[in-house]
N, C-alpha and C positions, 0 to 999 in steps of 0.2 A: 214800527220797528225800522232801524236804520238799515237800510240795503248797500250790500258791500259784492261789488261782484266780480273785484281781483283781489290777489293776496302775494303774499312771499313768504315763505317757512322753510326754517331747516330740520330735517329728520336726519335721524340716528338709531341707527342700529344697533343690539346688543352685542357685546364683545363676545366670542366664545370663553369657556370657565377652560383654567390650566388641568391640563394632566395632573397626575399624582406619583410619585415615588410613595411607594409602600412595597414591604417584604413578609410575608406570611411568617406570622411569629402565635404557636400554637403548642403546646405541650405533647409531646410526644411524636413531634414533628419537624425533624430538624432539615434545616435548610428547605425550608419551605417554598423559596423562589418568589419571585414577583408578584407582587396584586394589585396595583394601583390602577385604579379607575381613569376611564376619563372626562374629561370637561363635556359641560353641556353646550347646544347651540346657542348663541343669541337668539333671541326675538326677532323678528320683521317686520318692519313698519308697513303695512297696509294701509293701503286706500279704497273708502265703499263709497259707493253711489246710493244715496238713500230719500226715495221720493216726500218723506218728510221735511226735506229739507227743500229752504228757496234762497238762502242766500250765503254769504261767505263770512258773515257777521263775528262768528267764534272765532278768528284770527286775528281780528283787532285785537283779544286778550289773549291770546296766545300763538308765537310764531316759531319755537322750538317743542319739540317732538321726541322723545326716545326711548324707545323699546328698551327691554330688563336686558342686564346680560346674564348668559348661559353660569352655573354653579361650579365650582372647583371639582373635579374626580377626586374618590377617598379611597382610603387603602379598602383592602376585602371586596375590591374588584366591583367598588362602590364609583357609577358614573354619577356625573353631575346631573341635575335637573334642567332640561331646556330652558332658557329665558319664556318670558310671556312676550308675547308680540301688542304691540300699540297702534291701534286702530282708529284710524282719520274716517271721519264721514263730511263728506260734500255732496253739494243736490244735481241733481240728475243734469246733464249738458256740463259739466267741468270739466276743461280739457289741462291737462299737468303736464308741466315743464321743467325741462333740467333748467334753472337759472344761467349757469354759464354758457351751455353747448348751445341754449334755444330750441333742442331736438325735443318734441313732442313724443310725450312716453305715454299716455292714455288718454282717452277717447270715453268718458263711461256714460252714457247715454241710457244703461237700464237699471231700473231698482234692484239692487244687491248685488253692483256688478263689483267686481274688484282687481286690486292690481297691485302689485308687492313694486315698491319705489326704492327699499334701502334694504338688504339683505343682511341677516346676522351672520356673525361670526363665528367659522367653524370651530370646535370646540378642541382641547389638545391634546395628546394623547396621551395616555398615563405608560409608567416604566414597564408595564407585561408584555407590551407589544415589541419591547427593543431586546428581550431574553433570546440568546442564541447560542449554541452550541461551544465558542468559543469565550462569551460574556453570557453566564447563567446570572449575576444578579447585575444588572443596569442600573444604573446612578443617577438617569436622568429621565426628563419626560420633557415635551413638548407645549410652548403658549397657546393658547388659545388665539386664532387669528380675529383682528378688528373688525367691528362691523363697519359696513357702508355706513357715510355719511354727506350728505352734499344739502343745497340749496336751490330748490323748486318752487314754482310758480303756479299757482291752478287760475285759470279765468273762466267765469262763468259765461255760456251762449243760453239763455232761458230756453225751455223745452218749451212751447205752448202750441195750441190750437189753433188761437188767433191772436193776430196782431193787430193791434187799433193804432193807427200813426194818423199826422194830420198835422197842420201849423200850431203854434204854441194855440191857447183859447179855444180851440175848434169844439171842445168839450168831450174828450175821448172818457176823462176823468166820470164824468157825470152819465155817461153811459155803462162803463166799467159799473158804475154800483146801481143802475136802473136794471144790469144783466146778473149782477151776481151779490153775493151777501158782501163785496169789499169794500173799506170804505174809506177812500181815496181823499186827500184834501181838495176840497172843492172853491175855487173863488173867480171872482168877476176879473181878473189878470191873470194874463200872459206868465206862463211859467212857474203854475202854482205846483207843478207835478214835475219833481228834480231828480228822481229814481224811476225807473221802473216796475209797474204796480202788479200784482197778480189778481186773478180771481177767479170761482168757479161756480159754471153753471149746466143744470142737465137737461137730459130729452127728455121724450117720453118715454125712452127705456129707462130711466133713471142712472145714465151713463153719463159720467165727468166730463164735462171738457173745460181748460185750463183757457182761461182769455186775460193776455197781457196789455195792458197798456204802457205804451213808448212813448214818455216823454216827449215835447214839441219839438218836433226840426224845424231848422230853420234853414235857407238857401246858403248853400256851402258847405251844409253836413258832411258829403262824403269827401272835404278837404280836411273835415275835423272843425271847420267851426261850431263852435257852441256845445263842446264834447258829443260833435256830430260820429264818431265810431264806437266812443262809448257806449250808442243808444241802435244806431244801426244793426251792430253787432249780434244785437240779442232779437233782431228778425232773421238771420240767419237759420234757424230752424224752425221758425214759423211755417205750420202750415197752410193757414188762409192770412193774408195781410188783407185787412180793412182799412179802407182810406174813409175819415171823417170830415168833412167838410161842414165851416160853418158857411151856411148859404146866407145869413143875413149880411155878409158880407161882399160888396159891391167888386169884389175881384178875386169871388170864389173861383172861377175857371180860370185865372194865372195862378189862385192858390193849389188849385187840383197838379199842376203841371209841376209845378216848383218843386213839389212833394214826388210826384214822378217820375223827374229825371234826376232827382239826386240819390232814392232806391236803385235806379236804373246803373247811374253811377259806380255809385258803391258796388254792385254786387247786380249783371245783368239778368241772370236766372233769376233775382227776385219778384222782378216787376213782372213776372206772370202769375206771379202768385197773390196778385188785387185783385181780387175775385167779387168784391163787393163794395159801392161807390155809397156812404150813408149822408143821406144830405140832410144834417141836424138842425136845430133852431127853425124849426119850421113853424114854430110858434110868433117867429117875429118875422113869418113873409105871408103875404095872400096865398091863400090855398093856390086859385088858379098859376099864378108862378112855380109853385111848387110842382104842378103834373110839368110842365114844361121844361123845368130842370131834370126831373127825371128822363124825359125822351132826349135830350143832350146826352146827356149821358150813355143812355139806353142806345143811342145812335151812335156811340163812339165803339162801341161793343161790351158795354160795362155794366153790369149789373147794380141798379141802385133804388136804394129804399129811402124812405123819407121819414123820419124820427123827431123827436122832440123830448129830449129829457126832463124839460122842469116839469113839465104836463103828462109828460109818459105815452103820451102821441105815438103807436108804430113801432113799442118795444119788441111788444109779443109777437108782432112779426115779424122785427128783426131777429129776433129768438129762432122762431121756426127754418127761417132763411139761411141763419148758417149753420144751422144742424144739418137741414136738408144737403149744403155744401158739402160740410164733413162727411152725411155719409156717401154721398157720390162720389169722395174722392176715397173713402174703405174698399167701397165698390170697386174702385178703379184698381185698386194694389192689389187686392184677391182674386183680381182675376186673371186667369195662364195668361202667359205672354203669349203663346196660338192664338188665343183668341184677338188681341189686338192688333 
């Protein structure tokens, strides 16, 4: 499925429905006076957060949006029906923008969270409300007011568990589906993964956890090369970032760095959050290389497991490894701030 993780759409709100002129006309009832109803509201364009959803893909075919408008008031002190409201769903982490001002209107980060974007239009008033003492039948009533209308931006930051980064080939792909049922284009070249991939896998509570894969950076990501913010962006709410490293590669440790400091870059608070150093393709190094790579690393202060995707070498305990992460870090949120 094609991943789409900005958009641009204009919503519309429904118009309020007109007042009514009407005069009570009833047999044995003269001069009846005023009865005219009034207009109903517009609709309201809302916006839901719905954990169903992972991408922004429905706005390719669609980038206008409009709520019913509100029903005319009838005579017999008959109101209008409110419009029906039209309802946007985007996936959990979309942040929405007024297109012109830039100014950030929501944040909706929980499933079925919501946020009204373009307000309906109050409805008008019908002629009973203008009867007074000195004008007993009123000739006139009032429009129904326009709804809100403007032009908005939603950009997606993925919500995940874990983030797997690494140079293009490192095989973040080919681990993504050794962890979880996804299944990721896989090939012997660089840049075979051009979106952002999801997948999910659980503990032995039989509890979710969402692990994304981020497409290869390359050096000078957080300049923007290589649609180096397009991809950074969406570790921004990453809980654990995993750094994948192909070790059969003879400048794995300039490639560990490169990866490093361009997180680092980008976004300082991030790089404390590599929590786990995976040193893949261990299938094309001598074991013994392989313990020695670890204690490098393990001696930088960095936790790191040794895996092998085409063999499945150190899945399952990479598995165990960042659950055991995740829940020390539950651990750490639940507990009173006293106690830390």
């Amino acid at each position: 499925m094609l991943f789409v993780d900005k958009a641009k759409f204009q919503v519309k709100a429904g118009d309020g429905g007109n007042g009514c002129v009407s005069f009570r006309r009833e047999k044995y009832v003269p001069k009846g006076g005023p009865n005219g109803g009034d207009g109903g509201r517009g609709g309201d364009v809302i916006i839901r957060a719905s954990a169903k959803l992972h991408s922004l893909i429905d706005f390719r075919y669609r980038t206008h949006f409009k709520a019913e408008r509100g029903q005319h008031g009838q005579g017999k002190d008959r109101h209008g029906a409110r419009g029906k409201d039209c309802l946007i769903e985007v996936p959990l982490g979309s942040i929405i923008e007024d297109a012109d001002t830039d100014e950030i209107l929501a944040d909706l980060t929980s499933d079925g969270e919501e946020f009204i974007v373009a307000e309906g239009g109050k409805g008008g008033l019908g002629n009973m409300h203008f009867a007074t003492g000195a004008n007993r039948t009123p000739r006139h009533a009032t429009k129904g007011e326009p709804g809100q209308q403007r032009w908005l931006r939603v950009e997606l930051k993925l919500l995940a568990d874990v983030g797997l980064v690494g140079l293009p080939n490192a095989g973040k792909s080919s681990l993504l589906s050794c962890l979880s049922a996804a299944r990721p284009k896989i090939a012997d070249y660089p840049f075979t993964t051009l979106t952002p991939m999801l997948g999910v896998f659980h503990d032995h509570r039989h509890e979710q956890h969402v692990i994304a894969d981020i497409p290869g950076l390359i050096e000078g990501a957080h300049h923007g090369v290589g649609l180096g913010h397009d991809f950074l962006r969406h570790l921004e709410r990453t809980s654990v970032i995993v750094h994948v490293l192909d070790i059969s590669s003879d400048s794995y440790q300039q490639d560990f760095h490169v990866i490093e400091e361009e997180i680092e870059k980008y976004q300082q608070e991030m790089a404390g959050r590599i929590k786990l150093v995976v040193l893949n393709k261990i299938d094309l190094v001598d074991p013994e290389m392989v313990h020695e790579m670890c204690d490098q690393f393990q001696q930088q202060g960095y936790r790191a497991q040794a895996t092998s995707a085409v063999t499945g070498a150190g899945i399952a305990e990479l598995k165990e490894t960042l659950v055991t992460i995740l829940e020390g870090q539950a651990e750490d949120e639940d507990e009173p701030e006293e106690a830390r």
